[in-house]
C-alpha positions in Angstrom: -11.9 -3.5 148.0 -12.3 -3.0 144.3 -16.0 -3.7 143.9 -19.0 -2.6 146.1 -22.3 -4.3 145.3 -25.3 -2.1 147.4 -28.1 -4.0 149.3 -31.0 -2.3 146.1 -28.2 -4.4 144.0 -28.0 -7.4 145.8 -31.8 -7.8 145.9 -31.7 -7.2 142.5 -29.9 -10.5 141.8 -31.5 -12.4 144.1 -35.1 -11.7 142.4 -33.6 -12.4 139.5 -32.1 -15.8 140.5 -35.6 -16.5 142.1 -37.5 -15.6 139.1 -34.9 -17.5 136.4 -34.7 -20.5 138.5 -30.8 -19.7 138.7 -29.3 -22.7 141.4 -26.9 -23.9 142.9 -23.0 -22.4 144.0 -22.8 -19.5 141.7 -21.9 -16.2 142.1 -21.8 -12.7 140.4 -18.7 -12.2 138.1 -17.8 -8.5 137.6 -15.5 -7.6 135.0 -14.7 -5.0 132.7 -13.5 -6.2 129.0 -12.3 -4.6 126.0 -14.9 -3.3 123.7 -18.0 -1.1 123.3 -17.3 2.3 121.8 -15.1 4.1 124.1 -12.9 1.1 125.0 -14.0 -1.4 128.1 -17.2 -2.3 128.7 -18.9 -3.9 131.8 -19.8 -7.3 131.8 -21.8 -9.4 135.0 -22.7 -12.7 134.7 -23.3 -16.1 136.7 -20.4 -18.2 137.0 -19.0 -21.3 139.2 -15.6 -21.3 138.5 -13.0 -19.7 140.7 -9.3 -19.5 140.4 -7.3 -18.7 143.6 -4.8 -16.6 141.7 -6.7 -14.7 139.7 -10.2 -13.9 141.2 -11.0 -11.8 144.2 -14.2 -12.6 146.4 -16.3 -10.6 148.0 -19.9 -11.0 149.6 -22.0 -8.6 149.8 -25.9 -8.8 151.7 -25.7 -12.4 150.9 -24.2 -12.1 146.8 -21.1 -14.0 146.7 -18.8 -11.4 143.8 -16.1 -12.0 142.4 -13.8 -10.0 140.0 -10.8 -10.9 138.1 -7.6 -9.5 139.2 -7.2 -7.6 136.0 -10.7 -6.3 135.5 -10.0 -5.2 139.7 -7.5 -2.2 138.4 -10.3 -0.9 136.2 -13.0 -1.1 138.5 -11.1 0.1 141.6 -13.6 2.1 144.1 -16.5 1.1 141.7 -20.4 1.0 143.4 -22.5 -1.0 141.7 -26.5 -0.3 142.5 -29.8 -0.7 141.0 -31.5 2.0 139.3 -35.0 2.2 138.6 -36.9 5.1 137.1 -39.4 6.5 134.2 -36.3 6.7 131.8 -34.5 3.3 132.9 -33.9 0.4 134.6 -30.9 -1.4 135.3 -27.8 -1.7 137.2 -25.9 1.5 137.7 -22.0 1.7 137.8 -20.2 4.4 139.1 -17.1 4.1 138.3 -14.3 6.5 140.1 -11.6 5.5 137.2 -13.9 7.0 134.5 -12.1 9.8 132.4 -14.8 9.7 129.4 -17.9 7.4 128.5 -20.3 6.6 125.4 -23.5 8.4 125.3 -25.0 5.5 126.2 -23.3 4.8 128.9 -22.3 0.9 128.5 -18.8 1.7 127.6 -15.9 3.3 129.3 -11.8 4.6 129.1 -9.8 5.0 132.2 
């Protein structure tokens, strides 16, 4: 399984599905795409569309995710899970592939 999405995670989405008025058959999109400052950078978003040969899916505590076959070898063994603190708030990836990252965090190399 390339992609783990954590219950704190899940709930995440849903609140913000229930709070944006976000319906219908969607689910999470994980990928991981070229650009940012150290070379890939993470990208989730709502989509509908679903190709049979080039999307995985997943469901995790009720999320339906899916990610692209290609962005899958970059993420491989990747947790995604909500973080919230005094310093930040967001979703957290931890990323197994990593060898370096931006200061920032929002960008990646493998």
């Amino acid at each position: 399984m390339s992609v783990v999405l954590t219950e704190k995670a899940a709930n995440e989405v849903k609140r913000y599905q229930e709070e944006n008025k976000i319906e219908g058959d969607l689910f999470l999109r994980v990928g991981a795409v070229a650009g940012g400052c150290s070379g890939y950078s993470y990208k989730l978003e709502f989509d509908q569309e679903f190709d049979d040969a080039q999307d995985e899916q997943f469901d995790f505590h009720g999320i339906k995710l899916v990610v692209d076959k290609k962005s899958s070898l970059l993420l491989e063994g990747t947790t995604i899970d909500w973080y919230e603190g005094l310093d930040a708030r967001g979703f957290k990836f931890d990323n197994p592939n990593v060898t370096k990252s931006c200061g920032c965090g929002s960008s990646f190399q493998v």
